[in-house]
ROLO-392079 format. One record per residue (C-alpha): residue number from 1; residue in three letters; y, z, x. Coordinates in steps of 0.5 Angstrom, whole numbers, always signed. Layout:
N
<pos NUM | code ALA | y Y | z Z | x X>;
...
end
This chain:
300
<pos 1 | code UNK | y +7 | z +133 | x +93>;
<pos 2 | code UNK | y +6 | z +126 | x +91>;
<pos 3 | code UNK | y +13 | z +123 | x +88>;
<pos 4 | code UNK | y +13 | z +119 | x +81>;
<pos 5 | code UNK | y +16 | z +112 | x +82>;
<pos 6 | code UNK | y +18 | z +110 | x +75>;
<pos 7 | code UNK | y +17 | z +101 | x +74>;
<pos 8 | code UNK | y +24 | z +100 | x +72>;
<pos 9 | code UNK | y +25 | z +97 | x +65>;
<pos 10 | code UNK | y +27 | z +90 | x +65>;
<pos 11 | code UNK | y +35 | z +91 | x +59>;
<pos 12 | code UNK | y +37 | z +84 | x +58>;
<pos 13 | code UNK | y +45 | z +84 | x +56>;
<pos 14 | code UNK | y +49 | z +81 | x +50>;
<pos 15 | code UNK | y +50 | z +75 | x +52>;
<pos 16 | code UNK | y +43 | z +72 | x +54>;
<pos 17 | code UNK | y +41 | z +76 | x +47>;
<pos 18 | code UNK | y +47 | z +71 | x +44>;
<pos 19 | code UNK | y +44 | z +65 | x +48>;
<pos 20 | code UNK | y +37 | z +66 | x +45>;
<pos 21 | code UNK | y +39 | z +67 | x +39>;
<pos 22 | code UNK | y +45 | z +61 | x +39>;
<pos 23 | code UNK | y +39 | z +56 | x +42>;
<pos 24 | code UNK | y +34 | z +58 | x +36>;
<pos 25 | code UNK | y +40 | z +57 | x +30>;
<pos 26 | code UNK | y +41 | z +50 | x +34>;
<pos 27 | code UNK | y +33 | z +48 | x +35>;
<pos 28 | code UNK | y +32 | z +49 | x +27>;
<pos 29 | code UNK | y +39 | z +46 | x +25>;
<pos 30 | code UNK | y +35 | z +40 | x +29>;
<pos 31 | code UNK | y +29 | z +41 | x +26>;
<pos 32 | code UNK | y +32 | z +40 | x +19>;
<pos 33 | code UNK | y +37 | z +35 | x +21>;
<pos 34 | code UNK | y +32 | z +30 | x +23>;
<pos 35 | code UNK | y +28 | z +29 | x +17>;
<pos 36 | code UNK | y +34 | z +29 | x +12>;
<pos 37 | code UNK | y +36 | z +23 | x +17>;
<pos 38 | code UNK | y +30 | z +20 | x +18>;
<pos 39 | code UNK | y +30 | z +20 | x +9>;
<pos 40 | code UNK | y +36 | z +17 | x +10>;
<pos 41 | code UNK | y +35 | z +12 | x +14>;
<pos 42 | code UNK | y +29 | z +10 | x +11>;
<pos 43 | code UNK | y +31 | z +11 | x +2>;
<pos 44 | code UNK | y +39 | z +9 | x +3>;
<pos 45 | code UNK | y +37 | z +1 | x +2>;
<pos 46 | code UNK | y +33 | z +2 | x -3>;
<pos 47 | code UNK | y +37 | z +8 | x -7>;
<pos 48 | code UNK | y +43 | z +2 | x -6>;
<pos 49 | code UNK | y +39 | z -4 | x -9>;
<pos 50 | code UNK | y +37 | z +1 | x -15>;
<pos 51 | code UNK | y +44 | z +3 | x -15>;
<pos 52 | code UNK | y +47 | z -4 | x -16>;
<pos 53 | code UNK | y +42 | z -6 | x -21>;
<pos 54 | code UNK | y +46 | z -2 | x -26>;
<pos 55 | code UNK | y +53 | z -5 | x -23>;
<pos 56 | code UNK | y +57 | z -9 | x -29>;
<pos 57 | code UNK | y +59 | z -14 | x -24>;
<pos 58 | code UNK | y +56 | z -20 | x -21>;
<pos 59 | code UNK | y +58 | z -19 | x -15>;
<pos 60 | code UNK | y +53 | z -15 | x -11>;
<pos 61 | code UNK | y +57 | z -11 | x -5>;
<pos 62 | code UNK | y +64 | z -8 | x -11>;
<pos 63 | code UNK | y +62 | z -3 | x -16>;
<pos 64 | code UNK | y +65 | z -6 | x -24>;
<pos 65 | code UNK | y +61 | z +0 | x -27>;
<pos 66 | code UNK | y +54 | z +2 | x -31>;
<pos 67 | code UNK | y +50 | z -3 | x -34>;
<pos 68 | code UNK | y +43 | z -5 | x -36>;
<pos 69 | code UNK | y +45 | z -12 | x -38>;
<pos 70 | code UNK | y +41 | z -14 | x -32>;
<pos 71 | code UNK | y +35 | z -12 | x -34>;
<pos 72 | code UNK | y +36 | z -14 | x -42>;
<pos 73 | code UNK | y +37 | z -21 | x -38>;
<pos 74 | code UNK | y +31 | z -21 | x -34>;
<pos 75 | code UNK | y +26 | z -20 | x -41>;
<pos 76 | code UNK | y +31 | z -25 | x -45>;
<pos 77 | code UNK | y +32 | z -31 | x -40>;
<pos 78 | code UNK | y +40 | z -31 | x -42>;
<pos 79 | code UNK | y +42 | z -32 | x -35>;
<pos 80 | code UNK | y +48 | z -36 | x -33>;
<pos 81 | code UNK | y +48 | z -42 | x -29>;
<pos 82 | code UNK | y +49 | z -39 | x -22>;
<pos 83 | code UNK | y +43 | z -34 | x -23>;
<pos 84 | code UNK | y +38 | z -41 | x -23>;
<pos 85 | code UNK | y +33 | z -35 | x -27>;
<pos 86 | code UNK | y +28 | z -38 | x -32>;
<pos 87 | code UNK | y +24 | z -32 | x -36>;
<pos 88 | code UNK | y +18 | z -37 | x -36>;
<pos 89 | code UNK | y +17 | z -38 | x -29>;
<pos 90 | code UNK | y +18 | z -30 | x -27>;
<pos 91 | code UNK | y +13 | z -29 | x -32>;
<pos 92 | code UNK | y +8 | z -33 | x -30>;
<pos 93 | code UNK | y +9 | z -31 | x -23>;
<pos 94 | code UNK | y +8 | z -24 | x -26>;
<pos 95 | code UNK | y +0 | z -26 | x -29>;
<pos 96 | code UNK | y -1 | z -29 | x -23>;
<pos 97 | code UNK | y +1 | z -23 | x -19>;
<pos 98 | code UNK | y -3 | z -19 | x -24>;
<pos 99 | code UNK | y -9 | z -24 | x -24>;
<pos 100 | code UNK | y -10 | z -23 | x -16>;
<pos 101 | code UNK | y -8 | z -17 | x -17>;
<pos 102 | code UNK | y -14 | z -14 | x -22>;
<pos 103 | code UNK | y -19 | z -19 | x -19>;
<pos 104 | code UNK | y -18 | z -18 | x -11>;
<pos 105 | code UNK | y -18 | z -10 | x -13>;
<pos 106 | code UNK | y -24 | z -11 | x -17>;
<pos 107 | code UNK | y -28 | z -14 | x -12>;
<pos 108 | code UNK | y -25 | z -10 | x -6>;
<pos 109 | code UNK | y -27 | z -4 | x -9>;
<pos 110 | code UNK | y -35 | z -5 | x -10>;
<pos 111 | code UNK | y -35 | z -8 | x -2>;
<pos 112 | code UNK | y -31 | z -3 | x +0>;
<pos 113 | code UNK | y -34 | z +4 | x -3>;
<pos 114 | code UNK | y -41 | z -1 | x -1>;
<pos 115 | code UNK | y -38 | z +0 | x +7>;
<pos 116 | code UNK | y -36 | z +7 | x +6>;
<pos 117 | code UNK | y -42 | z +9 | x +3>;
<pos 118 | code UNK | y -45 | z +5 | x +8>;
<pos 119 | code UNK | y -42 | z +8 | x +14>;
<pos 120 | code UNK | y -42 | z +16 | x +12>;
<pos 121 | code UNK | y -49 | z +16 | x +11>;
<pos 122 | code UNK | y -52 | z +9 | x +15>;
<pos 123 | code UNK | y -55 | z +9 | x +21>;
<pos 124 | code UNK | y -57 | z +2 | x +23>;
<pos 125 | code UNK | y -55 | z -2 | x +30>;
<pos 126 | code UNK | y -48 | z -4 | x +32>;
<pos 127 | code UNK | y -44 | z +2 | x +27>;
<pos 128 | code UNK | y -40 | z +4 | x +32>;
<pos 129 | code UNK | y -37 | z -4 | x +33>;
<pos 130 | code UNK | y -38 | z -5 | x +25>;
<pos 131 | code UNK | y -33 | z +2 | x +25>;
<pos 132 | code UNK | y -28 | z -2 | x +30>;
<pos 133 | code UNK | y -27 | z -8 | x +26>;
<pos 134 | code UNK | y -27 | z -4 | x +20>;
<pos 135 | code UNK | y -19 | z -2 | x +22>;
<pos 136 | code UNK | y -18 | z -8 | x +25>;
<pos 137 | code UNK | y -15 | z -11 | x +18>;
<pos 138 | code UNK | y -11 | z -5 | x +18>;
<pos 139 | code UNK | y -8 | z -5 | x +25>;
<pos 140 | code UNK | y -6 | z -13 | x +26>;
<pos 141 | code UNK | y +0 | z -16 | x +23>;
<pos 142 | code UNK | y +1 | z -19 | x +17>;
<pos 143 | code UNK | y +3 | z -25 | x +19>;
<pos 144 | code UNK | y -3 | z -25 | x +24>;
<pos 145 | code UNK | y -8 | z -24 | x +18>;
<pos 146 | code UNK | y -4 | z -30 | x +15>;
<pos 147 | code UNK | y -4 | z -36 | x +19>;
<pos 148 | code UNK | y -11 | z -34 | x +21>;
<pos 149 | code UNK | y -13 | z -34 | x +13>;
<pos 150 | code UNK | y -9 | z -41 | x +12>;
<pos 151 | code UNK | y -12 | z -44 | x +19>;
<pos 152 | code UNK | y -20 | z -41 | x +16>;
<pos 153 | code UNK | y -18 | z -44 | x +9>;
<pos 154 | code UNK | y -16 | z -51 | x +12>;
<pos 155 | code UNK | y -23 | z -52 | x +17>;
<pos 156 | code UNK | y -27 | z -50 | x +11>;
<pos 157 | code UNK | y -23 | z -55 | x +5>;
<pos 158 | code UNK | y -23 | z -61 | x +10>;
<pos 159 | code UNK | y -31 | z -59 | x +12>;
<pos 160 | code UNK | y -32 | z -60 | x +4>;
<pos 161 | code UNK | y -28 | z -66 | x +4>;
<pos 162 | code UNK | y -31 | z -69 | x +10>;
<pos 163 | code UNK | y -39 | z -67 | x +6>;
<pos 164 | code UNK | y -37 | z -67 | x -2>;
<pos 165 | code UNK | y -31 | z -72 | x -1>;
<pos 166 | code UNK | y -28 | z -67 | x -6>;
<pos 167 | code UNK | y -22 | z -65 | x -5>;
<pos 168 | code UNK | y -20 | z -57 | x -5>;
<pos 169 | code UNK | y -13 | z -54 | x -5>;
<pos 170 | code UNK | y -10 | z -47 | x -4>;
<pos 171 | code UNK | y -9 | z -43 | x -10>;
<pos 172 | code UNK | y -10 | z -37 | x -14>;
<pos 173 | code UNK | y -17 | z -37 | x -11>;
<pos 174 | code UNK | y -15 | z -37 | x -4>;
<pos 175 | code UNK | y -10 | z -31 | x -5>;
<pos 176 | code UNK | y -15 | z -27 | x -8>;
<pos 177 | code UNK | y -20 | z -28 | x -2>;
<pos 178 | code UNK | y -14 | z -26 | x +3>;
<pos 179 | code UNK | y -12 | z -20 | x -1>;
<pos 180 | code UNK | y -19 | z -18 | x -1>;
<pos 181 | code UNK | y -19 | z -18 | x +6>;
<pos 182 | code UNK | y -15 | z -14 | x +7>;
<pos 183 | code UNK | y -16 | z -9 | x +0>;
<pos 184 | code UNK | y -23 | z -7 | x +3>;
<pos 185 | code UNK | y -21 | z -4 | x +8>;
<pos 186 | code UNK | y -16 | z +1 | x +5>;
<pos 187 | code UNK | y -21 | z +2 | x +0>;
<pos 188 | code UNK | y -26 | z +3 | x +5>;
<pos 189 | code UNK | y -22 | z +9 | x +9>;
<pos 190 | code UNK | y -20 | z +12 | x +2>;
<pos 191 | code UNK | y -28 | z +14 | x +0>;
<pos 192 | code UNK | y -30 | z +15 | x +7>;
<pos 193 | code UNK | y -25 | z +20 | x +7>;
<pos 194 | code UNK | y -26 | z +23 | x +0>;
<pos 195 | code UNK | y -34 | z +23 | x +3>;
<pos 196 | code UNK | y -33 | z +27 | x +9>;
<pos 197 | code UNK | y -31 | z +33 | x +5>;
<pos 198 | code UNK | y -38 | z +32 | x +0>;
<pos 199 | code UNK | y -44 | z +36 | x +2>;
<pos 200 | code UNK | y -51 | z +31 | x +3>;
<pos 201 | code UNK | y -54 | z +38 | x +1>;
<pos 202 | code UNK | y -53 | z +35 | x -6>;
<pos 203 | code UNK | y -56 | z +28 | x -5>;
<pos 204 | code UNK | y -62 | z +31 | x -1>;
<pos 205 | code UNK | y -63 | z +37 | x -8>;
<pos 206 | code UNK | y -63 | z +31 | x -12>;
<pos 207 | code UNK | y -68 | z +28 | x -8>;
<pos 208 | code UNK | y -73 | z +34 | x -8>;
<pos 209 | code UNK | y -72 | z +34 | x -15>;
<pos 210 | code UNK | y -75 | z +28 | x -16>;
<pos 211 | code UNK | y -69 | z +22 | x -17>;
<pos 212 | code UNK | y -70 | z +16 | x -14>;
<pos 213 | code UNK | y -64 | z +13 | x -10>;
<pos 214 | code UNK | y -60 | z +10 | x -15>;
<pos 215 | code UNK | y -61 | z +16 | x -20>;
<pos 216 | code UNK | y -58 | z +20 | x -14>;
<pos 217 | code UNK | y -52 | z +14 | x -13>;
<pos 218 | code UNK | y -51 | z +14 | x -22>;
<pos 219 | code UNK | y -52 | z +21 | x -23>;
<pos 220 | code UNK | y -49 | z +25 | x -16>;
<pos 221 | code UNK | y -45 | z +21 | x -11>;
<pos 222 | code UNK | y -41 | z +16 | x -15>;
<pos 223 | code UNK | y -38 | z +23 | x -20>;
<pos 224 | code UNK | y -36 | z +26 | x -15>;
<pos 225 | code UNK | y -33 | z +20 | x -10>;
<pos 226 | code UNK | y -30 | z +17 | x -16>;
<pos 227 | code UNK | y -23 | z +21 | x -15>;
<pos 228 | code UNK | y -23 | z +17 | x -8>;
<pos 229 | code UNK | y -26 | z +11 | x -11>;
<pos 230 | code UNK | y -21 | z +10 | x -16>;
<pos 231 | code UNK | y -14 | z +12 | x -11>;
<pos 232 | code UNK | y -18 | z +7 | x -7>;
<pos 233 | code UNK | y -17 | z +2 | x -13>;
<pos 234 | code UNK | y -9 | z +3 | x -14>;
<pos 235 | code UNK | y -7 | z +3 | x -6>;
<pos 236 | code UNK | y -11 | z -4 | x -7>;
<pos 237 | code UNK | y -7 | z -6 | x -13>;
<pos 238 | code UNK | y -1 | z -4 | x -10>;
<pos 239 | code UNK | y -2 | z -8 | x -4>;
<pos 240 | code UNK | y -4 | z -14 | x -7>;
<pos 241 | code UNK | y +2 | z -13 | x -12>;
<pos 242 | code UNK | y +8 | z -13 | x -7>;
<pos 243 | code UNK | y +4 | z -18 | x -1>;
<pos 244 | code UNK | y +9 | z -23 | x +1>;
<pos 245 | code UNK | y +6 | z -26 | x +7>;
<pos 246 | code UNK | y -2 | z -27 | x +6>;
<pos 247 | code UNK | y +0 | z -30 | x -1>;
<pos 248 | code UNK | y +6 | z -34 | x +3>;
<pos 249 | code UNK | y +1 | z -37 | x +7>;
<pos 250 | code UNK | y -5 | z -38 | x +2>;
<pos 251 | code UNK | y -1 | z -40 | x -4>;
<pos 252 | code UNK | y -2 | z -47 | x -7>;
<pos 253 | code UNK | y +3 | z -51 | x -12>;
<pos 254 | code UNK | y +3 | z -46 | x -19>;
<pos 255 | code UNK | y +0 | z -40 | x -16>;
<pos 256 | code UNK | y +7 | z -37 | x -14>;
<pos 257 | code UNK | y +6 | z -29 | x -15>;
<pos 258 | code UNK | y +13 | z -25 | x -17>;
<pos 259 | code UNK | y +15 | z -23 | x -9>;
<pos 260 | code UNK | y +14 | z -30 | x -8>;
<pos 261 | code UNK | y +19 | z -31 | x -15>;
<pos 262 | code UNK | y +23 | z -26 | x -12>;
<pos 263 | code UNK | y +24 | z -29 | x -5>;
<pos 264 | code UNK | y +25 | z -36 | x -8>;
<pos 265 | code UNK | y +31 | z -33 | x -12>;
<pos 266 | code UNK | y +34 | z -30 | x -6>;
<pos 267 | code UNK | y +34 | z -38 | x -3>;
<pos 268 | code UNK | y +40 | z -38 | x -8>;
<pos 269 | code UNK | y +44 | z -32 | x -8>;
<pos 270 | code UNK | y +42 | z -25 | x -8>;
<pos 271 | code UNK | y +44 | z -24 | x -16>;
<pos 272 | code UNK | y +43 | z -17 | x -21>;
<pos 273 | code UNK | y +38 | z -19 | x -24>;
<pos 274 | code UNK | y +34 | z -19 | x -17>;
<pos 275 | code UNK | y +36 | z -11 | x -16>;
<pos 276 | code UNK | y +33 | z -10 | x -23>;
<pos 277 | code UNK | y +27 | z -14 | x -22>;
<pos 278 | code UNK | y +26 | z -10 | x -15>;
<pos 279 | code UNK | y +27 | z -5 | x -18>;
<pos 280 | code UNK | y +22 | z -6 | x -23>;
<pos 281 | code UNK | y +16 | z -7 | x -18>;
<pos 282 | code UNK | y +19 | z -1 | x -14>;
<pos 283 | code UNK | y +18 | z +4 | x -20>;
<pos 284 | code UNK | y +11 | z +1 | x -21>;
<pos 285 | code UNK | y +9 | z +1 | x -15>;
<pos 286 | code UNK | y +11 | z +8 | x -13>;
<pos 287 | code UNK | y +7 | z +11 | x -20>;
<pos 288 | code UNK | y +1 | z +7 | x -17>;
<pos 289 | code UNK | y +2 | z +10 | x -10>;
<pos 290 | code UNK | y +3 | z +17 | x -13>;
<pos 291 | code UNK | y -3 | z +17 | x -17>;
<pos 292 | code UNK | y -7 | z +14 | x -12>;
<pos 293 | code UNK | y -5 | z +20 | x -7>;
<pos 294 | code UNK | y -5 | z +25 | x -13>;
<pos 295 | code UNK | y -12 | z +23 | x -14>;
<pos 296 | code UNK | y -14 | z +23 | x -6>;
<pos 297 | code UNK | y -12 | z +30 | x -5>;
<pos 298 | code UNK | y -17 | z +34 | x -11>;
<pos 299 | code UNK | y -21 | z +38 | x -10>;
<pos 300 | code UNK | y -26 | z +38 | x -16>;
end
């Protein structure tokens, strides 16, 4: 008779299951530590700066207690001495930062979505280079960008010069190309995004109805990237409003924005009055930043 030899079972004992279960708690303690530490180390300046702009004291490193003196100063000008602030300058730092960022958004937004559309639906020779370069804004660093924009800006002056005898300065103008630059690829990525989730069934349905090519754009495409045009926008305008080095460089006499106004302030000493108005472009910019992410991630 042929005997039945049972497989022996594998029973693992109670200090393997305690180490098992040990190593598991340690795993997901690290997985919820290391966020709350990343966030940390990323928001504790910037909590502290908001934090200081409420302090009672002048100075900025001691805790005197709650105040919003600092921010009725910034709209009122009546500022001592130390503090080297003037309401009239802040505030046409402020138009120019408006200025720029308005128009560089404006323009970067109809170049941008154009490449967008362009690139989604296109099929012409050297896309694929053209798709490369689209990033390339993107990618290079700030300071890179902005020496290469002022040395451009200074071949092309000095040629107009030498043709026109004409002489042309940096200013607003010059801050508004460099700030579009760098806005149309941003917006460029938004809408093709938001244009990679479109169905072109709905474009060729349009076409088979008997819509002209602009009518489709009018009436089909532009409705429903529009929630990507518009957080496009906003991403732009955030940038062009919080820029410091492209603007550093391009800038000419009178045309400083207010993260120039801001960094000339520091020069001085770094007073209350520069925490509140940080933390015054702080909350726009994040409401901005916010909206445009609200409105890239709708579905209808």
């Amino acid at each position: 008779m042929a005997t039945l030899t049972q497989t022996p079972t594998f029973t693992p004992d109670s200090r393997s299951l305690q180490g098992s279960l040990l190593i598991r708690r340690i795993g997901k303690a690290i997985l919820w530590i290391t966020p709350v530490f990343s966030y940390l180390f990323l928001w504790a300046p910037i909590l502290l700066l908001i934090l200081f702009s409420f302090n009672a004291g002048r100075g900025t490193f001691a805790w005197r207690g709650f105040t919003t003196q600092w921010y009725s100063n910034i709209f009122s000008g009546t500022l001592g001495a130390e503090a080297r602030f003037s309401t009239e300058l802040m505030l046409n730092a402020l138009s120019n930062s408006l200025i720029v960022g308005v128009t560089s958004t404006l323009i970067a937004t109809v170049i941008g979505t154009m490449v967008a559309i362009s690139m989604t639906r296109g099929k012409f020779p050297g896309k694929r280079i053209l798709d490369g370069l689209l990033f390339l804004p993107v990618v290079i660093p700030e300071i890179t960008q902005g020496v290469s924009l002022a040395i451009f800006f200074r071949v092309i002056f000095e040629f107009i010069e030498s043709i026109t005898g004409a002489r042309i300065l940096p200013g607003v103008g010059t801050i508004i190309i460099g700030h579009v630059v760098f806005n149309v690829a941003f917006v460029a990525i938004i809408v093709r995004a938001r244009m990679s989730n479109m169905n072109p069934r709905l474009e060729e349905a349009a076409g088979d109805l008997g819509a002209t090519p602009w009518q489709t754009f009018y009436r089909v495409t532009l409705p429903l990237i529009m929630p990507g045009v518009i957080a496009g926008a906003l991403l732009a305008f955030t940038l062009s409003l919080d820029d410091f080095v492209v603007t550093f460089f391009n800038k000419g006499v009178g045309s400083d924005t207010l993260p120039i106004f801001v960094y000339g302030m520091l020069k001085t000493s770094v007073t209350p009055e520069v925490n509140a108005l940080s933390t015054l472009m702080l909350i726009f910019s994040t409401v901005l930043v916010g909206f445009s992410l609200f409105l890239q991630n709708r579905k209808d």
